[in-house]
C-alpha positions in Angstrom: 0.0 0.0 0.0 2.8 2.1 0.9 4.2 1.6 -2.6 1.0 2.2 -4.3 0.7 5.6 -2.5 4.1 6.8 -3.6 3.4 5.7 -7.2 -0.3 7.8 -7.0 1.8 10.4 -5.7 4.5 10.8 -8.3 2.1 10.4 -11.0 -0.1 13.5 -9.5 3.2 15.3 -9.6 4.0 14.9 -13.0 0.4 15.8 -14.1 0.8 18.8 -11.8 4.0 19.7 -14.0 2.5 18.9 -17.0 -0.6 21.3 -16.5 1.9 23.9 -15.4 3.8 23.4 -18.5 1.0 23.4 -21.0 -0.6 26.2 -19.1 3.2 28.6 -19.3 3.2 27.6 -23.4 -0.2 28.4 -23.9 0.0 32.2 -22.1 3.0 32.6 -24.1 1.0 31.8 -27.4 -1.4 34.3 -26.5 1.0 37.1 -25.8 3.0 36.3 -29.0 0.2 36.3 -31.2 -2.3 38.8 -29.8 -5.1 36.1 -29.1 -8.0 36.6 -26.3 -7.9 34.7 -23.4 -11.0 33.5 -24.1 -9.3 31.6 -27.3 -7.3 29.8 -24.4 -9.0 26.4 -24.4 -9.4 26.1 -28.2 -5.1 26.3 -28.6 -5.0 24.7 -25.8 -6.5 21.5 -27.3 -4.4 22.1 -30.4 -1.7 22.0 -28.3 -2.1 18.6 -26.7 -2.9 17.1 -29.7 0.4 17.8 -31.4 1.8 16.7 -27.9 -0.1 13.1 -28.0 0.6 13.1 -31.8 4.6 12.8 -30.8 5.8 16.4 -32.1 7.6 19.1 -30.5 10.0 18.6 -27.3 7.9 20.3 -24.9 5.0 22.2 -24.9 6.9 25.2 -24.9 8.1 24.1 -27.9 4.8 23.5 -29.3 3.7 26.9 -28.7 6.8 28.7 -29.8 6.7 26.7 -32.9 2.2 27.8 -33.3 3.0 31.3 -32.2 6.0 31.3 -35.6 2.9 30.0 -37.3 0.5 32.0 -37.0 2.1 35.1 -37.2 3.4 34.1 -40.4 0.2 32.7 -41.9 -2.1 34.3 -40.4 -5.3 32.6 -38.5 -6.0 29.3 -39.6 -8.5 27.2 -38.4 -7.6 24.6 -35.6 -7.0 21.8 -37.9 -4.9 23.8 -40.8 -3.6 24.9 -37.5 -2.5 21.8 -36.2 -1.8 20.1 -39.1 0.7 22.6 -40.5 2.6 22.7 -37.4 3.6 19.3 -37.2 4.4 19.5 -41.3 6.6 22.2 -39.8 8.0 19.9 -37.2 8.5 17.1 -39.4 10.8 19.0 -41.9 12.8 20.6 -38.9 13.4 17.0 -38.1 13.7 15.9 -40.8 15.7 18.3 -42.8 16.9 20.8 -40.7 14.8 23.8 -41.5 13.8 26.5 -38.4 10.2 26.6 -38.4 10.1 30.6 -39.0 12.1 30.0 -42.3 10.0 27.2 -44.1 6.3 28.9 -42.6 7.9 32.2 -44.9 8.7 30.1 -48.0 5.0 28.5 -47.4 3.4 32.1 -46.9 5.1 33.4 -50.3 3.2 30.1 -51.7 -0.2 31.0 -50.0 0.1 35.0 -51.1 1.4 34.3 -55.2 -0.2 31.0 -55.8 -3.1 30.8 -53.3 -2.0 27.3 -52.2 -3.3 26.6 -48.6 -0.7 26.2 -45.5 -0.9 22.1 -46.2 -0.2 22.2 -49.7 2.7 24.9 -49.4 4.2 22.7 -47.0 3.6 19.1 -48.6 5.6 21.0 -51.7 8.5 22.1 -49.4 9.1 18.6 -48.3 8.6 17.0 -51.8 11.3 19.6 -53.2 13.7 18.6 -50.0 12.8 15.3 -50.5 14.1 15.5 -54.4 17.1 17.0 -53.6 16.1 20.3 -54.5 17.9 21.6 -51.3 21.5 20.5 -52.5 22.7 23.9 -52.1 20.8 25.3 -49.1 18.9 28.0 -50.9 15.6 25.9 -51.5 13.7 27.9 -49.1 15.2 31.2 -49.3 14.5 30.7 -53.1 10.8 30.2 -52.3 10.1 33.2 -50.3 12.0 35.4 -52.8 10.9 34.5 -56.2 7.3 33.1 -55.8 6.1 36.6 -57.0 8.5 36.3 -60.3 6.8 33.0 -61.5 3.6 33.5 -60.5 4.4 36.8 -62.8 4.7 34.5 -65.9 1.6 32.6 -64.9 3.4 29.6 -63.5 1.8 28.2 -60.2 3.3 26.8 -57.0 3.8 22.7 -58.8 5.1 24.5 -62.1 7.8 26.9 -59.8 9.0 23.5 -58.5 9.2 21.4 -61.5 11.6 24.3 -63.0 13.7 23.9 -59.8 13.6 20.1 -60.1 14.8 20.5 -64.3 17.3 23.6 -62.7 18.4 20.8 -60.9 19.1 18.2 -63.4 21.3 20.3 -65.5 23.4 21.9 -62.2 21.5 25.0 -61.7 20.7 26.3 -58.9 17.3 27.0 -57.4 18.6 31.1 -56.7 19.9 31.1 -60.1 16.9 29.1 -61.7 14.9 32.0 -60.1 16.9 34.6 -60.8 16.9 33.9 -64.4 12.7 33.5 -64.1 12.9 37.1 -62.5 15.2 39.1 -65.2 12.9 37.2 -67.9 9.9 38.4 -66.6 11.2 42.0 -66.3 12.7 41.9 -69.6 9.5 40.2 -71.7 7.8 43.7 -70.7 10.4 46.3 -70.8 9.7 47.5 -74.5 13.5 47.7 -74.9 15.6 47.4 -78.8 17.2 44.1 -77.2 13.9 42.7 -76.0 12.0 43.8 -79.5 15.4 42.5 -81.3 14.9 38.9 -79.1 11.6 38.3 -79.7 11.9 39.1 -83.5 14.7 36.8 -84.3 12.4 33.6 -82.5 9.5 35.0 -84.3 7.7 36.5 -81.8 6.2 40.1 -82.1 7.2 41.9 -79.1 4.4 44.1 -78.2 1.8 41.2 -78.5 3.9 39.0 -76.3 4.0 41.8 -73.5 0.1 42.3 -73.5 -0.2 38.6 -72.9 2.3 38.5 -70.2 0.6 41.6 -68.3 -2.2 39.9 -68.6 -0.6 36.9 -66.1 -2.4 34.0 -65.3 -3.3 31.4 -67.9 -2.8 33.8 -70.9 1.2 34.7 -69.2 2.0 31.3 -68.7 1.0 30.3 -72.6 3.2 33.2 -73.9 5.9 32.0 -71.3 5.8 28.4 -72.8 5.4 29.5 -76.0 8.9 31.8 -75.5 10.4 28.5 -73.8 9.2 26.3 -77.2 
């Protein structure tokens, strides 16, 4: 009985702790991230259920790593919420990437391509997972030159895919996008050279400047059509 007693007692302890911990992360959440009080118990269960679902080292870490999130994305709902933290987890693990860094490459996704918070990160570790990464500028390439292909009409799958063919020939991702960027400031410029380039591939200029202001669909045909 004595036994018993001491094992009741050090399991009370520990769920003593753990309520104190979970309870420290989630006040910090709210004060990083401007949330009522009255939001408490909602992140609260987000919390513990990226806690029983094995990610994070501590609750503190849980909420440090929400608080990144959500100032980066914006609100999402608890689920989006959830689920995009522990991507974020999983390619810190996995990869190496600080959760503040790949949440920026996934928000340039969200604002240029209107992919949602899942599908920005299920991209970032397909890419990693690739070996789009080889030279440590996959995600610094993302949050940078999103804007320039979405420019050209490309979406978040097609800004990869060039990556993945930069890849295959030795290029990399910052130059890929680099060379993406200058092109799309160039097919609009109205310049001799940029006349003189699209005349010798028998292209008329001005015509292939409307369609690439236009962006979307119509920018990305005149973009592949260049590119052919």
């Amino acid at each position: 009985m004595l036994a018993a007693g001491t094992a009741i007692a050090g399991v009370s302890v520990a769920a003593v702790k753990s309520a104190n911990d979970i309870d420290q992360a989630m006040n910090q959440y709210i004060a990083s991230t401007g949330k009522s009080t009255e939001e408490t118990e909602r992140y609260k269960k987000v919390m513990e259920d990226i806690y029983t679902n094995n990610y994070g080292d501590s609750f503190e870490d849980i909420g440090e790593a929400m608080a990144s999130i959500t100032q980066n994305l914006g609100d999402l709902d608890d689920e989006s919420l959830q689920t995009v933290t522990e991507s974020a987890f999983a390619l810190r693990d996995t990869f190496g990437y600080e959760i503040p860094e790949s949440t920026r490459a996934a928000k340039a996704m969200m604002d240029n391509f209107g992919t949602s918070g899942e599908e920005a990160m299920n991209l970032i570790a397909a890419g990693a997972q690739n070996g789009l990464d080889y030279s440590g500028e996959l995600l610094d390439s993302i949050s940078e030159y999103s804007v320039q292909f979405a420019k050209v009409g490309l979406d978040a799958d097609d800004m990869f895919k060039v990556f993945q063919k930069g890849a295959e020939s030795g290029a990399l991702p910052d130059k890929v996008g680099d060379a993406v960027k200058e092109f799309s400031i160039r097919a609009i410029d109205g310049s001799d050279t940029t006349i003189d380039g699209f005349k010798r591939i028998g292209l008329n200029a001005d015509e292939m400047a409307a369609k690439f202001s236009a962006g979307g669909d119509t920018a990305k045909e005149a973009f592949q059509e260049t590119i052919a």
